[in-house]
VMD Tcl script that draws the C-alpha trace (Angstrom):
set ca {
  {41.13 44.36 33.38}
  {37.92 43.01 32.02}
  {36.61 41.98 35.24}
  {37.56 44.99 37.00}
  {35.48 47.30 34.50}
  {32.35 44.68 34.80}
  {32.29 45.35 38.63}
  {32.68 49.37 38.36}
  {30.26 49.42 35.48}
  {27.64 47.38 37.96}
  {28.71 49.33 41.27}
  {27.69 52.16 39.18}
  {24.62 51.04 37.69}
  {23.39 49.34 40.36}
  {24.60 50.72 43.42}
  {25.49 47.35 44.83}
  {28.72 46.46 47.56}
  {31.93 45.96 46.53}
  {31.27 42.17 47.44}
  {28.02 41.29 45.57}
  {29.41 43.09 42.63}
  {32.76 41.26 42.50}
  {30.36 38.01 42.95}
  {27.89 39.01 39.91}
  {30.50 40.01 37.45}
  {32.73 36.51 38.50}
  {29.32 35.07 37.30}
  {28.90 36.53 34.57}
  {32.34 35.91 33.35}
  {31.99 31.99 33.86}
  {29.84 32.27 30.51}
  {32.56 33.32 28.95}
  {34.81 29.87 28.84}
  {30.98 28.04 28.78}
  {30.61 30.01 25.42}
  {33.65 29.15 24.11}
  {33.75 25.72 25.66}
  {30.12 24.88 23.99}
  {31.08 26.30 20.16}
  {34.53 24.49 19.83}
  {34.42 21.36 21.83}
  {33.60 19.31 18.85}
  {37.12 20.75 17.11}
  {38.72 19.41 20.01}
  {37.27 16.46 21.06}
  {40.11 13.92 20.84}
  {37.72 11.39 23.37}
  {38.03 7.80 20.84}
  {41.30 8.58 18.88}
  {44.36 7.12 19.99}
  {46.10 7.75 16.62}
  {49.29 9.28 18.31}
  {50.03 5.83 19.99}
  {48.89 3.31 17.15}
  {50.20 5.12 14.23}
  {53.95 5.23 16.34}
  {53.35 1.70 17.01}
  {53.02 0.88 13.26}
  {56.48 2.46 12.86}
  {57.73 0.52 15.33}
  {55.88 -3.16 14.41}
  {57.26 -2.57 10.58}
  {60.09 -3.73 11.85}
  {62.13 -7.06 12.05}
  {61.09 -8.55 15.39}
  {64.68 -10.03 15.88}
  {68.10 -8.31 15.89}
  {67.61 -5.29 17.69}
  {66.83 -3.30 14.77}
  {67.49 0.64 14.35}
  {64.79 2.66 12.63}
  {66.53 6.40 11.42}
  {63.81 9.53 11.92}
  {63.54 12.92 11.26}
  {60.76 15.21 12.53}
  {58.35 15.22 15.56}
  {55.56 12.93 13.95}
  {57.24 10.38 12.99}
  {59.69 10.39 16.55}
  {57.64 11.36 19.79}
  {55.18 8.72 19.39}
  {57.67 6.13 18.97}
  {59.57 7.01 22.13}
  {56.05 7.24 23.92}
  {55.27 3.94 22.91}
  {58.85 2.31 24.07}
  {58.91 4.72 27.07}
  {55.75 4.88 28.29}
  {53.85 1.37 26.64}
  {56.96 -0.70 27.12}
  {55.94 -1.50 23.39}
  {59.52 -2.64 21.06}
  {62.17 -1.58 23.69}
  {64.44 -4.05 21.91}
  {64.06 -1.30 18.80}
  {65.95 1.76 18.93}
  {64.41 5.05 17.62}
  {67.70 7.38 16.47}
  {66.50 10.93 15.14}
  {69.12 12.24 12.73}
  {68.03 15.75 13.46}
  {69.77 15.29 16.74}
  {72.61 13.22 15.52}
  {74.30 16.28 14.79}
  {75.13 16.66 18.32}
  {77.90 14.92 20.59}
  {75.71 15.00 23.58}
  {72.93 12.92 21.04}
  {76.07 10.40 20.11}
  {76.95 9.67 23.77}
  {73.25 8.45 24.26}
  {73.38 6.65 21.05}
  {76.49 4.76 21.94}
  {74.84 3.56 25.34}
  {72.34 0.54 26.09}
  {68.74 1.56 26.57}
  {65.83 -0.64 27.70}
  {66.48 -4.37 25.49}
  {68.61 -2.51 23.07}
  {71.79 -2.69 22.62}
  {74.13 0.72 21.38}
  {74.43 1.32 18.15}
  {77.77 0.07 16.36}
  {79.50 4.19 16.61}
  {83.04 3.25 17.59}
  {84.41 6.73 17.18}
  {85.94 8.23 20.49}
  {84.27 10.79 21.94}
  {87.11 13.43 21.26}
  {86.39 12.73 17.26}
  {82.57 13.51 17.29}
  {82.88 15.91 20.58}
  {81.37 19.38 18.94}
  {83.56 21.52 16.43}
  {85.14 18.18 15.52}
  {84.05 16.78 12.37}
  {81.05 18.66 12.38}
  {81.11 18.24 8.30}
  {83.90 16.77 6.20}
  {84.29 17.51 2.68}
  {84.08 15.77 0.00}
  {86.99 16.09 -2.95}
  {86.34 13.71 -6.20}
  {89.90 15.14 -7.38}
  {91.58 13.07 -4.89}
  {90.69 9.80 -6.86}
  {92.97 10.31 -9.78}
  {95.61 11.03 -7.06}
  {94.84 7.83 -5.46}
  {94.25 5.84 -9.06}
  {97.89 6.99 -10.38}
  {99.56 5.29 -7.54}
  {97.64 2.15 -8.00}
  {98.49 2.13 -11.26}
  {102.31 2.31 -11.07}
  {102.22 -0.01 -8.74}
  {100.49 -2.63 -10.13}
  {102.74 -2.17 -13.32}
  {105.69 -3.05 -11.40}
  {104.03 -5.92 -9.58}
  {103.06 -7.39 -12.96}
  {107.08 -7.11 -13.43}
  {107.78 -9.07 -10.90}
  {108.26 -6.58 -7.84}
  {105.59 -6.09 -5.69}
  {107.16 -3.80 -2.70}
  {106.06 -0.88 -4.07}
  {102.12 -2.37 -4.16}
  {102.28 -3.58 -0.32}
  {103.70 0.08 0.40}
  {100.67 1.61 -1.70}
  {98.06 -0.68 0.29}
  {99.60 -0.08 3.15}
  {98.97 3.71 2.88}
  {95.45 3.62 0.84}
  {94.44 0.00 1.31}
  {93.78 -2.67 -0.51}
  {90.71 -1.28 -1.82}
  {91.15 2.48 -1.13}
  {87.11 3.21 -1.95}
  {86.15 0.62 1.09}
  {83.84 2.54 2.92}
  {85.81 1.37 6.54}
  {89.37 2.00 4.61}
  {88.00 5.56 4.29}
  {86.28 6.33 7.82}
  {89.42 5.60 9.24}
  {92.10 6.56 6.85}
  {90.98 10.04 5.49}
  {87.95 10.81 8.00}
  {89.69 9.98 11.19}
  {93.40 10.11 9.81}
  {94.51 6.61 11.37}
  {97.54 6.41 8.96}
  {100.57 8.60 9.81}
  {101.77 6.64 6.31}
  {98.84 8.62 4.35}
  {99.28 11.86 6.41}
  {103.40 11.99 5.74}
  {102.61 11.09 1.93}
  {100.31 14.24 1.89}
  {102.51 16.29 3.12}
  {104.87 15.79 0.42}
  {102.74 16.14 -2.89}
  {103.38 20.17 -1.79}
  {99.68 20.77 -2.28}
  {97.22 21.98 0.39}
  {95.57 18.85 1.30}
  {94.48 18.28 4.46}
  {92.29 16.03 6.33}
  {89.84 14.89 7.04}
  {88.39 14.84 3.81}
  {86.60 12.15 1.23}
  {88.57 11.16 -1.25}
  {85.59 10.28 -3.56}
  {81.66 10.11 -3.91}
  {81.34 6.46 -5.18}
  {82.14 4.59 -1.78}
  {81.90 0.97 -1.83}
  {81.48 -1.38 1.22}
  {81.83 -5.17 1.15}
  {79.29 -7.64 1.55}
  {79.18 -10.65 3.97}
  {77.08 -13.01 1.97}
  {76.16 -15.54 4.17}
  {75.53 -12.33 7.23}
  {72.43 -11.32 4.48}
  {71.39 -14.42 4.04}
  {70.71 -14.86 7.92}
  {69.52 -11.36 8.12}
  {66.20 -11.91 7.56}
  {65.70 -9.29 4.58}
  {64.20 -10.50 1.42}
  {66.38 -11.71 -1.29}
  {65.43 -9.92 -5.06}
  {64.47 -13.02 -6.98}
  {66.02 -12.01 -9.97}
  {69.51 -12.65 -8.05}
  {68.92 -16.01 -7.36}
  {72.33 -17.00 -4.95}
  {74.23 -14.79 -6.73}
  {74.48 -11.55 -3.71}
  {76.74 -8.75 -5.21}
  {80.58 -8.96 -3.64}
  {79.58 -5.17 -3.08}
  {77.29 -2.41 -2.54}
  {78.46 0.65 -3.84}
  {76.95 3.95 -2.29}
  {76.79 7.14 -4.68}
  {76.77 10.19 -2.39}
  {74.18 12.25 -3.62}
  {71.54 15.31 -2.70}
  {67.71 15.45 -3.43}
  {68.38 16.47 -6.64}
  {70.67 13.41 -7.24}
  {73.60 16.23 -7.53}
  {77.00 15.10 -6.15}
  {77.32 15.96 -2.71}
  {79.82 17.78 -1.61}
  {80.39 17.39 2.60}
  {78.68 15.29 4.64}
  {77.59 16.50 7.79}
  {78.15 14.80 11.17}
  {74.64 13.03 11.38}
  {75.54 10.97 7.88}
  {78.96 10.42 9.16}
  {77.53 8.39 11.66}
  {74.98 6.74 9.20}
  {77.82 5.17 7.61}
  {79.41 4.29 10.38}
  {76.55 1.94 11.47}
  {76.22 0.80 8.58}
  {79.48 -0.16 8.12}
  {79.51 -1.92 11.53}
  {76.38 -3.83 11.47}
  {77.46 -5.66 8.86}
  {73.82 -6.57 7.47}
  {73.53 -8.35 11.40}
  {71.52 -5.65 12.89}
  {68.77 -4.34 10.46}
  {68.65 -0.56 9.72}
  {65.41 1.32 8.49}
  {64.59 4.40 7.19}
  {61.11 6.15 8.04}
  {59.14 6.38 4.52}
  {58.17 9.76 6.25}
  {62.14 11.33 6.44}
  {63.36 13.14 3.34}
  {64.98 11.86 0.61}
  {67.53 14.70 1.58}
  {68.06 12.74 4.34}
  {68.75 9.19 2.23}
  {72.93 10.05 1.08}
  {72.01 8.92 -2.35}
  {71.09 4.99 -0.92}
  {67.23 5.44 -2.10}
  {68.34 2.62 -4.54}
  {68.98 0.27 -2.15}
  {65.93 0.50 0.03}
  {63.50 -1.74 0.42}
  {59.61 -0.72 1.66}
  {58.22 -3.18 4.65}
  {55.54 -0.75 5.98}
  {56.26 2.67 7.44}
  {59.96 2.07 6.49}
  {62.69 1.03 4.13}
  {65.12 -1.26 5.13}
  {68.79 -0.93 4.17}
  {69.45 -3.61 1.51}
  {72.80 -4.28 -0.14}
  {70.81 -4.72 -3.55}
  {70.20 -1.91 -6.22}
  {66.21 -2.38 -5.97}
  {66.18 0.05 -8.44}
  {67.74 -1.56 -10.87}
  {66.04 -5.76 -9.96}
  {62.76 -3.94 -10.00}
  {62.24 -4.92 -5.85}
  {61.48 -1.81 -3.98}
  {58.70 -3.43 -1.98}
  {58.62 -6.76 0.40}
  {55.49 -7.81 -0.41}
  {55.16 -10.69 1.54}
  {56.49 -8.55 5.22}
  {54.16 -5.74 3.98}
  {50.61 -7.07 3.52}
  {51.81 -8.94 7.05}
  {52.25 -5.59 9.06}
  {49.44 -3.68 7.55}
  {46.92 -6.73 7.10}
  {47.73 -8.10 10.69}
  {49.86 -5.80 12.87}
  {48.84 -2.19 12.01}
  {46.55 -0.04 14.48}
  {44.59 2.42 13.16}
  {43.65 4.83 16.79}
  {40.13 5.08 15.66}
  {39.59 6.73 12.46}
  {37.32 4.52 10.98}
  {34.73 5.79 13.43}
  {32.32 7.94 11.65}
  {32.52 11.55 13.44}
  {35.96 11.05 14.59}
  {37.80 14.12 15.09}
  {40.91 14.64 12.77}
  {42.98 17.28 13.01}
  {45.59 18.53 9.89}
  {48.63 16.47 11.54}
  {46.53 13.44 12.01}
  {45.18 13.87 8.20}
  {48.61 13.90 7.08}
  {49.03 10.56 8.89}
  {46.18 8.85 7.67}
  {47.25 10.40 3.75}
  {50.37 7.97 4.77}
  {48.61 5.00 5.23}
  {46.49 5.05 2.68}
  {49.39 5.56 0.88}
  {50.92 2.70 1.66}
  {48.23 0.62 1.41}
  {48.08 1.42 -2.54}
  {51.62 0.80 -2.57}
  {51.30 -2.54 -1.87}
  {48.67 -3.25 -3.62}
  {50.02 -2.00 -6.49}
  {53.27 -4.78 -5.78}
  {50.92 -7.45 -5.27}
  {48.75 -7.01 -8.56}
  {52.51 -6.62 -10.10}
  {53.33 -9.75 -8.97}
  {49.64 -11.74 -9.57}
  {48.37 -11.91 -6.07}
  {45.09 -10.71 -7.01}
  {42.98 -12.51 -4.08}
  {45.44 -10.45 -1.44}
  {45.44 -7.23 -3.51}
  {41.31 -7.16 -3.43}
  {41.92 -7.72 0.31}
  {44.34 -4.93 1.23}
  {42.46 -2.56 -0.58}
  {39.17 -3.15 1.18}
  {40.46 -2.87 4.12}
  {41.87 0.11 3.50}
  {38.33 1.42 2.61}
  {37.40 -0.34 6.22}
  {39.64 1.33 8.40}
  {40.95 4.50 6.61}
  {37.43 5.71 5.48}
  {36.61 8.48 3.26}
  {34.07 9.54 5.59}
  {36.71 10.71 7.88}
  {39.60 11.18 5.26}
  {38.20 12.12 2.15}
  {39.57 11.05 -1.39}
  {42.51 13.17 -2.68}
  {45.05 12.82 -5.12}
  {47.89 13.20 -2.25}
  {46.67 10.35 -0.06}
  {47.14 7.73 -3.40}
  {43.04 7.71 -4.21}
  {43.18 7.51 -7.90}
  {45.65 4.70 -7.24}
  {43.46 2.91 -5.23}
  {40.58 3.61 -8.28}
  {43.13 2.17 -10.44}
  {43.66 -0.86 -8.68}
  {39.93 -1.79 -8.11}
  {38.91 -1.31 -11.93}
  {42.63 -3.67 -12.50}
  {40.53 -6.03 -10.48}
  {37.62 -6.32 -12.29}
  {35.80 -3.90 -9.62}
  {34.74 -1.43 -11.88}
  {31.74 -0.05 -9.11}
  {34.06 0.26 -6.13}
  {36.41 2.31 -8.37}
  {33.59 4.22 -10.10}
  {32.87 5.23 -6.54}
  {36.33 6.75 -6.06}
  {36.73 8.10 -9.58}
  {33.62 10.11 -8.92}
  {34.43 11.85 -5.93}
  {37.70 13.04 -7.26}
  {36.31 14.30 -10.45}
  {33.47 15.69 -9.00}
  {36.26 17.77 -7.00}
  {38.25 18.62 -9.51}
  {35.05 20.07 -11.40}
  {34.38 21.63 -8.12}
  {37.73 23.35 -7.87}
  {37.49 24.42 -11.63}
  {33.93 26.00 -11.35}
  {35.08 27.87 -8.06}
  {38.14 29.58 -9.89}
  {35.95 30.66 -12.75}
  {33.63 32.84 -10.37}
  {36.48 35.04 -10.14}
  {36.87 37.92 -11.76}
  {39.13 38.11 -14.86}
  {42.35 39.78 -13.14}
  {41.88 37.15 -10.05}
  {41.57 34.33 -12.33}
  {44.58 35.76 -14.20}
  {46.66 35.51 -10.89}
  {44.88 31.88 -10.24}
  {45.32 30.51 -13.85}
  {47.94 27.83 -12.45}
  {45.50 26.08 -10.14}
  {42.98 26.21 -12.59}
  {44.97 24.04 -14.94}
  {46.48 21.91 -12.47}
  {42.79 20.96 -11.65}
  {41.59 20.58 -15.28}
  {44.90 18.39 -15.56}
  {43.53 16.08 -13.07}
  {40.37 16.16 -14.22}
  {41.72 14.96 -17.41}
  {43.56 12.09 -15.81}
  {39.99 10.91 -14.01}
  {38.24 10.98 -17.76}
  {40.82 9.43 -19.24}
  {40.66 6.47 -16.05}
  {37.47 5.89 -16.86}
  {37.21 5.43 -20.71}
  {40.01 3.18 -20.32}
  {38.12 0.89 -18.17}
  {34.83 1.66 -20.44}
  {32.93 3.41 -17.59}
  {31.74 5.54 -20.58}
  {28.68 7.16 -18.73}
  {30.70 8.86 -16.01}
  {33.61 9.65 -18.41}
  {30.87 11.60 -20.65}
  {29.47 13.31 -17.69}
  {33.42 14.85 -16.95}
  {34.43 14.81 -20.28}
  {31.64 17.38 -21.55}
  {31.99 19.48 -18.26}
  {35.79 20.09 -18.69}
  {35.66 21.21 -22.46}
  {32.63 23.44 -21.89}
  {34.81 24.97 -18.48}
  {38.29 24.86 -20.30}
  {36.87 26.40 -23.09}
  {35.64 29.31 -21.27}
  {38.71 30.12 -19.74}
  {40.12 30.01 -22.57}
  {38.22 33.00 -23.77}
  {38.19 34.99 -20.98}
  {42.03 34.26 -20.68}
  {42.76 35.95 -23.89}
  {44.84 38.89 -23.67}
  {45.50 38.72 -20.45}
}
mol new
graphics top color blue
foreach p $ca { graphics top sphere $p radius 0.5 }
foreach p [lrange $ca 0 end-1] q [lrange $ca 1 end] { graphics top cylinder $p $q radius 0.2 }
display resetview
């Protein structure tokens, strides 16, 4: 429509053919993709980057190199550029990416269950007619059902300690001989493989039917000497003694007791019953802890993901390898270019590189736990190498004042003076910038105000612990003079 008034308009005007008109306004509307071409290129200039394909390699080189390992995603960041890279690069086809977004669906299963490239399928040994869709789509989860289960263990047992045990072989041959087994309940009250359990059901005269879960405290035996070949690392403060078993507290985000799990965690258990601590099984740092059934305490950090432990590394105080870690991100990581200075980074890239950085104060945060000073000092300047703030700025969301932290822990009081600076100097920023609003505005912006002086507060306090007292005066004076002003004007209001 635009080009058709442009040639009217000059027809008009100029009294031109129909053909040297079409021609001049076809001309003139080349500038119009020049223009645009010429005042955005730079925001779209991805020439130099290659984050998409080293950051899914990183993923992918966290993990063991032997035992065909299975790494669980989520969302599209942290799962295209993983299949890219064993697709398309050939790079870890022995790995196998498995999205639990899609392992809600059958169709997702049947791929799941099948070879692809070097990788074997993943241990699912449920027929297809008991995953197929509207089957098991969710099971419930009913805690009541353990006192049912308890009281028949308990009368039997009484009469084996008499002398008779029929009555126990006839309650393990219903329940099993430990009814809270993780396989005991897949295929007893999720699948229903015991007509003895079913018939015994039946006659309580209640309306219980399966499948259901018969508790959320599920507990799966451990094959020693299977995690001591596994390659995982071994909490020192267990010495040789490996727990007989790992128990598994079904929980939400919240840590609330769950109540149904849906078809994508039945299948998580399910491998993880079957790989028996033989084939290793990772979590990306970057899925939800929605996503985690409660088992956050039993991960393990290597990288870009937590490995499946049968440990409580809450509890031993080992929630990072340290050793594997400093390996992948010291030696194996890529970084697709952003330590070039004018590299473009877009808001999905940013939140990629907040990651790493991350992760890199993660570990060094281990290794000063643990006395490795020489290799903490490392890992954090190369972090400042290859993830610099020239092209991702300092923030409290991508672990900066941890890194500060770390370097004044280290004796390098400059380096983290540098750091401390620039997020203060934000913070005041931020603070100053909410105060040139007007009173009602400020009113409505009063919690990101605070939330800025709170951080601001953190920095001072930073660096009067680690007697950078010049800098700390410099903030300290600014935010009472600021905080006091808002107080006033925020009176009343």
């Amino acid at each position: 429509m635009g080009v058709a008034g442009i040639i009217r308009m000059l027809r008009e005007y100029c009294k031109m053919q129909e053909l040297p008109a079409a021609v001049l306004a076809s001309v003139l509307c080349l500038f119009v993709p020049i223009q645009m071409a010429g005042q955005t290129w730079d925001d779209h200039d991805r020439s130099g980057r290659f984050v998409a394909r080293d950051f899914g390699q990183n993923y992918l080189m966290t993990l063991q190199e032997k035992g065909n390992p299975i790494i669980y995603t989520n969302g599209d960041n942290d799962t295209f550029p993983l299949w890219y890279n064993q697709e398309t690069e050939g790079f870890r086809t022995d790995a196998r990416t498995c999205n639990l977004s899609y392992l809600q669906t059958d169709w997702y299963i049947d791929q799941m269950k099948r070879p692809a490239y070097d990788s074997p399928s993943l241990p699912i040994t449920w027929d297809r007619v008991e995953y197929v869709e509207g089957q098991n789509e969710y099971i419930p989860i009913h805690t009541e059902m353990k006192a049912f289960i308890d009281s028949y263990f308990k009368q039997a047992n009484e009469l084996a300690a008499q002398g008779d045990t029929t009555i126990l072989s006839l309650v393990h041959s219903i329940f099993g001989e430990n009814p809270y087994e993780l396989k005991e309940i897949i295929n007893r009250w999720m699948l229903g493989k015991n007509d003895q359990l079913k018939e015994l059901l039946k006659k309580t005269g209640k309306d219980i039917q399966l499948p259901l879960i018969p508790t959320d405290s599920i507990v799966m035996k451990v094959d020693k000497e299977a995690v001591r070949r596994s390659g995982m690392k071994i909490p020192e403060a267990l010495g040789d003694s490996i727990p007989e078993y790992m128990t598994i507290t079904l929980r939400d985000a919240n840590g609330n007791p769950k109540r149904a799990l849906y078809k994508s965690e039945l299948m998580m258990l399910e491998m993880l019953a079957n790989a028996n601590w033989e084939r290793p099984i990772y979590m990306a740092i970057t899925v939800g802890s929605e996503n985690h059934l409660g088992m956050g305490n039993h991960f393990m950090q290597e990288g870009l993901a937590y490995r499946f432990t049968p440990f409580d590394t809450d509890k031993l105080d080992s929630k990072i390898d340290s050793e594997k870690m400093y390996d992948n991100l010291m030696n194996k990581f890529k970084f697709g270019g952003i330590d070039k200075p004018g590299i473009y980074i877009d808001e999905n890239v940013m939140r990629m590189c907040y990651t790493h950085r991350r992760i890199f104060t993660q570990l060094v945060g281990q290794l000063i736990k643990e006395g490795k000073k020489d290799k903490a000092l490392a890992a954090l300047d190369y972090a400042e190498k290859m993830i610099p703030a020239i092209n991702v700025p300092y923030d409290w969301a991508n672990g900066a004042f941890q890194m500060a932290e770390s370097y004044y822990q280290l004796g390098q009081n400059e380096k983290a003076n540098k750091i401390i600076d620039e997020l203060a100097n934000k913070s005041l920023e931020y603070m100053i910038w909410y105060l040139s609003l007007n009173d009602n505005q400020l009113a409505i912006a009063s919690e990101n105000f605070v939330y800025n002086a709170s951080l601001l507060d953190a920095e001072v306090r930073l660096m009067e612990k680690y007697k950078s007292e010049e800098l700390a005066k410099h903030y300290s004076t600014q935010l009472d003079q600021l905080y006091n002003e808002y107080v006033t004007r925020m009176k009343g209001k």
